[in-house]
N, C-alpha and C positions, 0 to 999 in steps of 0.2 A: 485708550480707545483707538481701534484701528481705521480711518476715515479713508473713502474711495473715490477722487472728486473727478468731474469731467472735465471742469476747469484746469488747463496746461500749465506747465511750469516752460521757463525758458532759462537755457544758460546765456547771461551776458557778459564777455567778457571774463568769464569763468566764472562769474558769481550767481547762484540760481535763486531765481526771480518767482515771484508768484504773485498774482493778479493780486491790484490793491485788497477792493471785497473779497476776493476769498483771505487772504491774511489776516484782515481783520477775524473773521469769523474761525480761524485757525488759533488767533490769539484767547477768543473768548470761548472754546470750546478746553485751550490750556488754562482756561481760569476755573472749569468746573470738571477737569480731570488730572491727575498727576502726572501722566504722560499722553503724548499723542502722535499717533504714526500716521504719517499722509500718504496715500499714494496719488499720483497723476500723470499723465502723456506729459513727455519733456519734449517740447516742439525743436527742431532741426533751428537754425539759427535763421535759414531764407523764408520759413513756414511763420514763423514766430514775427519777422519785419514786415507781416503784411496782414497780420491781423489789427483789424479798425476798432475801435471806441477800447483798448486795454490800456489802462494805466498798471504800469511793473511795480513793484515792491523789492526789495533783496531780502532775502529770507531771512540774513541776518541780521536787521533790524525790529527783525518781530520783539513782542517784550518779552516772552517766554519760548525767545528761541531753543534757549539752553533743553527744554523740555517736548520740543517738537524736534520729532526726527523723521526728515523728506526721503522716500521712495519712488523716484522715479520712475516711468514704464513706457515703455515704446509709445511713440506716435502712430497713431492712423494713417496711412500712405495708400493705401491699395488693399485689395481683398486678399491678396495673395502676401502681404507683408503680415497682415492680422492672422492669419491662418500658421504662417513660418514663425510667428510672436507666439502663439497660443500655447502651447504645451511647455516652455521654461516661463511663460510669465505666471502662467496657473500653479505651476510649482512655487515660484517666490510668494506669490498670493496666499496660497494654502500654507507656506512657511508661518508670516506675517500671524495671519488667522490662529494658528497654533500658540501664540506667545502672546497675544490681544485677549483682555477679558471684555472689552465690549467693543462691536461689530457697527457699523452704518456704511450705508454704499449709498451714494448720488447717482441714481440711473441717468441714462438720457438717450440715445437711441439702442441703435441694433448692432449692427459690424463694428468693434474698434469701441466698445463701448465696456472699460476693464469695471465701472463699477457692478453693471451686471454680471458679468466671466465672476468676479467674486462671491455673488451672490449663490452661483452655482456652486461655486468651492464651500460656500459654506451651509448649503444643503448638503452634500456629499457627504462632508464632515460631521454633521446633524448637530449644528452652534445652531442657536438664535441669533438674530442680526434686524437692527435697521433699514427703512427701505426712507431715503429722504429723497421728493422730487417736486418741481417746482411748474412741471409745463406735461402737460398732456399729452406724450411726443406725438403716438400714430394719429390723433385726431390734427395735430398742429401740421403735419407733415400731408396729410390731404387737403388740407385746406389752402395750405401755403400753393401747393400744381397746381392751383387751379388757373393762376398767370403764367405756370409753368412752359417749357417745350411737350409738345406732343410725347419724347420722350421719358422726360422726366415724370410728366403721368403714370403715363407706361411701367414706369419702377415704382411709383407710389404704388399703383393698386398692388400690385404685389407685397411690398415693404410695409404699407402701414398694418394689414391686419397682421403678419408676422410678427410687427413688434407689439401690436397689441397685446397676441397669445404669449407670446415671451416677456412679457411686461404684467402679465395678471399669473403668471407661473411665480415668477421670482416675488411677487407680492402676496401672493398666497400660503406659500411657507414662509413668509418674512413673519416676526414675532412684533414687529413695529412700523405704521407706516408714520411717516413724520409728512404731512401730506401740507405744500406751501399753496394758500390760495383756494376759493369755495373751487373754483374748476376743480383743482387735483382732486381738492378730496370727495367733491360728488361721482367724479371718473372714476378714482382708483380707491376710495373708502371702502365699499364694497366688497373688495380683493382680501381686503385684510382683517386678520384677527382682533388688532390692535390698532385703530386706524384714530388720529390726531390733527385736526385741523392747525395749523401754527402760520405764520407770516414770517415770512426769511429778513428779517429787520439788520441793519447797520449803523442807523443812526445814532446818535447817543445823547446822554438827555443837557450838553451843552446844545446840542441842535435843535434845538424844543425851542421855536419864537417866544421871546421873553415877553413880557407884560407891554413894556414901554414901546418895542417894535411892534406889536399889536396892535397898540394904540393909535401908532402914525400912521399903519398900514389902513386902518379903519379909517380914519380919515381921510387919507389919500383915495379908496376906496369910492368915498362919498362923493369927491371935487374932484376927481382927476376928468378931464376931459375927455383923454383917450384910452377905452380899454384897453389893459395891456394881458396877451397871452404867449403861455409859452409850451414848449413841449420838450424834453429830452429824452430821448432816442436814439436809435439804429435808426434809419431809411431803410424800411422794410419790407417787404408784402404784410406779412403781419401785423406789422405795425398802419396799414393805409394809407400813405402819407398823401396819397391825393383824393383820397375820402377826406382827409383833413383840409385839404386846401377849397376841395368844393364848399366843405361847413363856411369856411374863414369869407368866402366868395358869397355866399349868399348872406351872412350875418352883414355885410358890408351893402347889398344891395336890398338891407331890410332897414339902413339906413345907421349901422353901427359906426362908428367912427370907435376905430381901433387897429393895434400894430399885432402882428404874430410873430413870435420868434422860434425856430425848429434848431434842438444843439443837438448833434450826431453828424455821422455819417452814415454810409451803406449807398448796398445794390441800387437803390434809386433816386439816387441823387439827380442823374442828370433828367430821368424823366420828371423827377421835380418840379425841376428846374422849368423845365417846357413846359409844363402844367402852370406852373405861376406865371408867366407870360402869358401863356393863353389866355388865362381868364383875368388878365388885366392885375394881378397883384403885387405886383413888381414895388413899388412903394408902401405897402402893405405887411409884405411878409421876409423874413429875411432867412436864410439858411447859413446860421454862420458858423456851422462845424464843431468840433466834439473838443469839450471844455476837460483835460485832466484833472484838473485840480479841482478837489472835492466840492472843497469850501466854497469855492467860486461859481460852482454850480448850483449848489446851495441859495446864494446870496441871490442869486438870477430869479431861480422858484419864488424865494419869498416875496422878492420886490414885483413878482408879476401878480396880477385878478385873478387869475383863472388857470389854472392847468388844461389843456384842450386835447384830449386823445381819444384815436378812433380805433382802436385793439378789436382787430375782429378774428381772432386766435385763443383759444383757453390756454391761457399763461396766467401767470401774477407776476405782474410786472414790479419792481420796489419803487419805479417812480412816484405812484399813486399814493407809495404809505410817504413817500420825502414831500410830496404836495402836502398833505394834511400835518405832518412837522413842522413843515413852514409856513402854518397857519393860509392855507392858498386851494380853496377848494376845486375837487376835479370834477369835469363838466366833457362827458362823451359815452361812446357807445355804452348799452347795459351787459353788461353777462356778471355771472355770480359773486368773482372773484373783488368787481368793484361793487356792488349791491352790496356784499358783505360788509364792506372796509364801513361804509355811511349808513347801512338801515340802523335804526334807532339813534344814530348818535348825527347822520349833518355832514353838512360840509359838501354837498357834492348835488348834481344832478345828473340822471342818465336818459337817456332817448336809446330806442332799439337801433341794436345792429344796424350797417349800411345804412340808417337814415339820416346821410348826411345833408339832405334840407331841412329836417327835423333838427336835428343840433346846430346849423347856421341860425334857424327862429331860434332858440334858446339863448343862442348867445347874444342876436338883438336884443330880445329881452330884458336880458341881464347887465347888458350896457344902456339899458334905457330905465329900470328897478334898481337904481343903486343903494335902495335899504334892504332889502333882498336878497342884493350880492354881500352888504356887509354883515348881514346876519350869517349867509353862507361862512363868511371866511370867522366870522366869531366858533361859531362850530366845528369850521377845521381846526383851527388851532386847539379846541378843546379835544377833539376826536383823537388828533395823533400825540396827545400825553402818553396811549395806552403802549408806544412803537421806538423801545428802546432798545438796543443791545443786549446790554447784558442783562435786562429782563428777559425777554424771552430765549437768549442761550442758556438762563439759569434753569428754565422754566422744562426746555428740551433736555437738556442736562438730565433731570430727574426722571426723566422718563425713558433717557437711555439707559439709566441706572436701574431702574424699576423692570424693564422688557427685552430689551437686548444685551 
């Protein structure tokens, strides 16, 4: 399988690095194919030390290194470097494409975006191929200007419907969409011949709360005095993070007694920061920065009540399926992508978009119902049994076998 990611490699040190989740997912796609070619932007070494929330991997501790072979491709620097890239990296690509008998590209935007330029190479070529994507770009990319500068609007209107039409092209001769998240696939399902609703999972089923952990958790649930939430994130526009702090501000002057905890970094940190002062949250809320280490992060999810996130962007986030692994129901904005994760099965509650006084009441609530909240989190832990690794890469596996 020839795989096209948008996710960057980095040399450190001379040894090339690939962001932890994707390697894992590198590893489990060499478990349901006999070989595997990656392609990716290998980041400059100053572009690479300044990107926030990546944990590196070295390639050559994958488990089936031996059988993964990295491909390289320029970074995105300027329009005029992607243009001076384009016609010798379309050659290696259409090479690649020619010795590959199954095709998938990771789209993601427009300029400097090699998994699309592939997609083209392999319409040209009249192959079948994979369209696998996780985020809605031109709906995500208008929505995000709208905090923007005057100019960066300015390019949105222009840029989003472009990558619209070049995003329902390249899906539309695609033989397969692998579509992560209800957003994607009510966006781009449409487009495609062969379109597949799937959840981009990493977990694995040690990560699945055990019985016993469940147990304490339920209890704690019951008698704990202070609700406890958390969130892990970017600081994002899209992510809201002071649509989060107003919820956490008004649950608190609805009389909740509870701590919030935000792990990431990003762009708005320090507005945050001012936002949680203002509205008095300073002993309340804490921003304590972006946790590497998987397991650790993990541990935080389980031990917290409530997962609390204000997503007002069509993505599919993987926090939301790591909440319901660790038995810790999510509780914030509605759009499709969490609807889907909880109808029929629990675990969660939504409130519309922006109605961040509407989800401060909820979480009152839910710190004042604590049979409620422990039925929620009985439900979570039973929901995300379905949100395993190598189930659902075995699950895609077949279907890249079956369409592209």
């Amino acid at each position: 399988m020839y795989l096209v990611l948008p996710v960057p490699f980095r040399d450190f040190e001379g040894e090339l690095q690939v962001e932890s989740q994707a390697a894992n997912g590198l590893d489990r796609w060499a478990d349901n194919f006999s070989q595997v070619i990656v392609s990716a932007p290998l980041l400059p070494p100053a572009a690479a030390a300044h990107l926030a929330g990546f944990v590196w991997r070295n390639a050559s501790t994958l488990d089936h290194r031996a059988r993964i072979r990295f491909q390289p491709l320029p970074p995105f620097t300027s329009t005029l470097s992607f243009f001076r890239d384009l016609k010798p990296t379309r050659a290696r690509i259409a090479a690649t494409i020619a010795e590959s008998q199954h095709l998938q590209f990771a789209i993601s935007g427009l300029l400097g975006d090699w998994a699309s330029v592939a997609a083209l190479e392999a319409i040209r070529l009249k192959r079948k191929y994979a369209i696998h994507t996780d985020c809605v770009e031109y709906e995500l990319m208008r929505r995000t200007a709208r905090s923007a500068s005057r100019t960066r609007q300015l390019r949105v209107l222009v840029e989003s419907p472009l990558t619209k039409a070049y995003h329902k092209y390249i899906l539309e001769h695609s033989s397969l969409g692998l579509l992560h998240g209800e957003e994607c696939f009510l966006a781009y399902g449409p487009w495609c011949s062969e379109g597949h609703l799937i959840h981009d999972v990493h977990t694995k089923q040690s990560d699945l709360i055990d019985e016993t952990t469940l147990a304490r958790k339920l209890e704690d649930v019951q008698t704990a005095e202070t609700l406890r939430l958390i969130y892990a994130g970017r600081l994002h526009p899209m992510k809201a993070p002071l649509e989060w702090l107003k919820a956490v501000a008004v649950a608190r002057d609805k009389g909740a007694n509870l701590r919030a905890t935000w792990y990431g970094e990003g762009a708005l940190l320090n507005d945050a920061l001012a936002e949680r002062a203002r509205l008095n949250l300073d002993s309340i809320v804490d921003f304590a920065g972006f946790v590497a280490d998987r397991a650790t992060l993990l541990s935080h999810v389980r031990s917290a009540h409530a997962v609390l996130f204000t997503h007002i962007t069509p993505e599919s986030p993987r926090n939301l399926l790591e909440a319901l692994v660790s038995g810790t129901p999510i509780v914030g904005y509605d759009n499709p992508y969490a609807l889907d994760l909880i109808q029929g099965e629990g675990g969660g509650v939504l409130v519309p978009i922006h109605d961040s006084q509407k989800l401060g009441e909820t979480i009152a609530s839910l710190a004042k119902d604590r049979q409620k909240l422990a039925k929620m989190t009985r439900e979570a832990a039973h929901n995300g049994k379905r949100f395993t690794d190598a189930g659902v890469f075995a699950e895609r596996s077949a279907l890249l076998r079956q369409f592209a």
